[in-house]
C-alpha positions as CSV (number, residue, x, y, z in Angstrom):
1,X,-54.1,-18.2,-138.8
2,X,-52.7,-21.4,-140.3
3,X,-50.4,-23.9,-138.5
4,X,-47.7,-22.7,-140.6
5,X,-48.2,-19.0,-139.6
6,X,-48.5,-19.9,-135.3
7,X,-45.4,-18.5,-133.4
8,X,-43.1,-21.5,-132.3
9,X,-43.5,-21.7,-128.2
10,X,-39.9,-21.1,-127.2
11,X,-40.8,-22.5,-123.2
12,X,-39.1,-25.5,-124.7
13,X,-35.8,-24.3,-124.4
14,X,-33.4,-25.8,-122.6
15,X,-32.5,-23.8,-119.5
16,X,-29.0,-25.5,-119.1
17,X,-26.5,-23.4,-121.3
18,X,-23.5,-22.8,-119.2
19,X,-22.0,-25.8,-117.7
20,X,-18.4,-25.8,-115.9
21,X,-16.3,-28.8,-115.3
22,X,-13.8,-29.4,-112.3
23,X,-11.9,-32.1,-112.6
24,X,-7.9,-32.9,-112.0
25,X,-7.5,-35.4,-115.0
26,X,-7.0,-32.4,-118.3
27,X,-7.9,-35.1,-120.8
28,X,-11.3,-35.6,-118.9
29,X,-12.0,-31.6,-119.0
30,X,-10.9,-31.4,-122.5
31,X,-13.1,-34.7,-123.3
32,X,-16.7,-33.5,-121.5
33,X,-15.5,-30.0,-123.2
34,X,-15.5,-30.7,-126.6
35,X,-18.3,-33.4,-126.7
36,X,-20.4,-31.1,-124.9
37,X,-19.5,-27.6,-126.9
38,X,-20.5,-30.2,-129.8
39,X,-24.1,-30.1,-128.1
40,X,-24.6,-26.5,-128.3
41,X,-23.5,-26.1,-124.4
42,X,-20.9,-23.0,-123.4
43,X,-18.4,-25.0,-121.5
44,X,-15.8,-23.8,-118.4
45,X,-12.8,-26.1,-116.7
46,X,-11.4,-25.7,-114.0
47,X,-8.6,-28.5,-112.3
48,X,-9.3,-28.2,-108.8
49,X,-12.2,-26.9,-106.7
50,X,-10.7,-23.6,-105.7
51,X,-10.2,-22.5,-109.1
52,X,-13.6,-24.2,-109.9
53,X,-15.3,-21.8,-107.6
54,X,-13.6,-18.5,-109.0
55,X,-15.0,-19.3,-112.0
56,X,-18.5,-20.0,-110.6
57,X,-18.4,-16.6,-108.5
58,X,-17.3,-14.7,-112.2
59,X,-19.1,-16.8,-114.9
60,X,-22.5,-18.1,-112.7
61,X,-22.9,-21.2,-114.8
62,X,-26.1,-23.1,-114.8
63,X,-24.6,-26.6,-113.8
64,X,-22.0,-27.9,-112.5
65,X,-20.0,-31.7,-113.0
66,X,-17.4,-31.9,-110.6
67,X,-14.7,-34.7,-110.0
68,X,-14.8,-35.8,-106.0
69,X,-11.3,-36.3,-105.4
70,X,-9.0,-33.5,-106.3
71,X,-6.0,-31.7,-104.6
72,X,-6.0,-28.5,-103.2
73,X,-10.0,-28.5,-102.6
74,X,-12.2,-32.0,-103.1
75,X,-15.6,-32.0,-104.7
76,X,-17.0,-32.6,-101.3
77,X,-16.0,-29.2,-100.0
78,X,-16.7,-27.5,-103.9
79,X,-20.2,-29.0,-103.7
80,X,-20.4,-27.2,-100.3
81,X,-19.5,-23.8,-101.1
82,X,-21.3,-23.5,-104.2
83,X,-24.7,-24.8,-101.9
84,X,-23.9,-21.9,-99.9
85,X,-24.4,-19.7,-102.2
86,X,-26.8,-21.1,-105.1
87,X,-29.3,-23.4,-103.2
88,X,-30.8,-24.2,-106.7
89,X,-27.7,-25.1,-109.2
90,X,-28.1,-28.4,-110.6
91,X,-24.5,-30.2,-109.4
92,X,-23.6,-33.6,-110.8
93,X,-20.4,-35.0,-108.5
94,X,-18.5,-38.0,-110.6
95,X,-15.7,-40.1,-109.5
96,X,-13.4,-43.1,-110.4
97,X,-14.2,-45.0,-107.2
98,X,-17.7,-46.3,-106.9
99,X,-17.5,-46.0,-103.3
100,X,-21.2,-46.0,-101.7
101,X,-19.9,-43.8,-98.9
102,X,-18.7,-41.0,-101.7
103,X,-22.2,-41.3,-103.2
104,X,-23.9,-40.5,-100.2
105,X,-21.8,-37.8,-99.0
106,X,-21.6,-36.0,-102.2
107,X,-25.3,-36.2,-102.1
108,X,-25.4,-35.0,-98.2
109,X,-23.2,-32.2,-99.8
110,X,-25.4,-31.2,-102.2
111,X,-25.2,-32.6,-105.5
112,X,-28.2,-34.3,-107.2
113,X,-26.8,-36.5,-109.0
114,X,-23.1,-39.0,-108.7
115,X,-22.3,-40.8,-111.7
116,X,-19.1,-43.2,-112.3
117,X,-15.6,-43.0,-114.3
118,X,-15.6,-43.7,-116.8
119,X,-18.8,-41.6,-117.8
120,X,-20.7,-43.0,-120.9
121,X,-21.4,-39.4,-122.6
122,X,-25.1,-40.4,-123.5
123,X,-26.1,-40.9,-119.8
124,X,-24.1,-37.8,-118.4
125,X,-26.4,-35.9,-121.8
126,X,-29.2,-37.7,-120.8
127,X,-28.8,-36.9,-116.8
128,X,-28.2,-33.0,-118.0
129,X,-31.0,-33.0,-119.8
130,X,-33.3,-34.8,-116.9
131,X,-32.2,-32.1,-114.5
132,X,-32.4,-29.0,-116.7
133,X,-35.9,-27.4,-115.4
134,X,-37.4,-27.7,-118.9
135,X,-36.3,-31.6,-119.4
């Protein structure tokens, strides 16, 4: 068999597919939607965390990127009930204040990783892509 006829492997394969954002600012959910659609990601919004987790319960996405400081539920609590249920899921929390107090609670709650607003789209890619099991 030649090195043109060899199967590809297909291990390399990104596990992340289905990511869903929560976050209160539409332009930001609209923003991380499109640019990450445009990366061959199937992308979910929610606004708030209670909406967030109906959509995590019905859709099981493989990630989630959620904004800390929302009404009606915070990212805190989000990050909490999705951990109760889905030990495993990567969880990036991301918020406007680079308070070192948020970053270590939303890291006590679960997520993995906390980035900043405004989020430069190559590191959030490049943090997806780090946490994904194949990257």
């Amino acid at each position: 068999m030649t090195e043109r006829e060899k199967p590809m492997a297909t291990s390399h394969v990104c596990a992340v597919q289905k990511i869903l954002v929560i976050d209160d600012e539409p332009s930001i959910c609209l923003t991380f939607k499109h640019l990450l659609e445009e990366e061959g990601y199937r992308v979910q919004v929610a606004d708030n965390g209670i909406s967030g987790m109906k959509i995590v319960r019905e859709w099981n996405p493989d990630m989630v990127i959620t904004d800390l400081m929302m009404p009606e539920q915070d990212g805190f609590h989000t990050i909490r009930e999705i951990r109760k249920s889905n030990s495993c899921m990567p969880i990036i929390a991301m918020s406007a204040l680079a308070n070192p107090a948020d970053v270590e609670d939303s890291m006590k709650a679960g997520a993995l990783c906390y980035v900043s607003k405004p989020v430069d789209i190559a590191t959030l890619l490049k943090i997806i892509e780090n946490m994904s099991p194949s990257g």
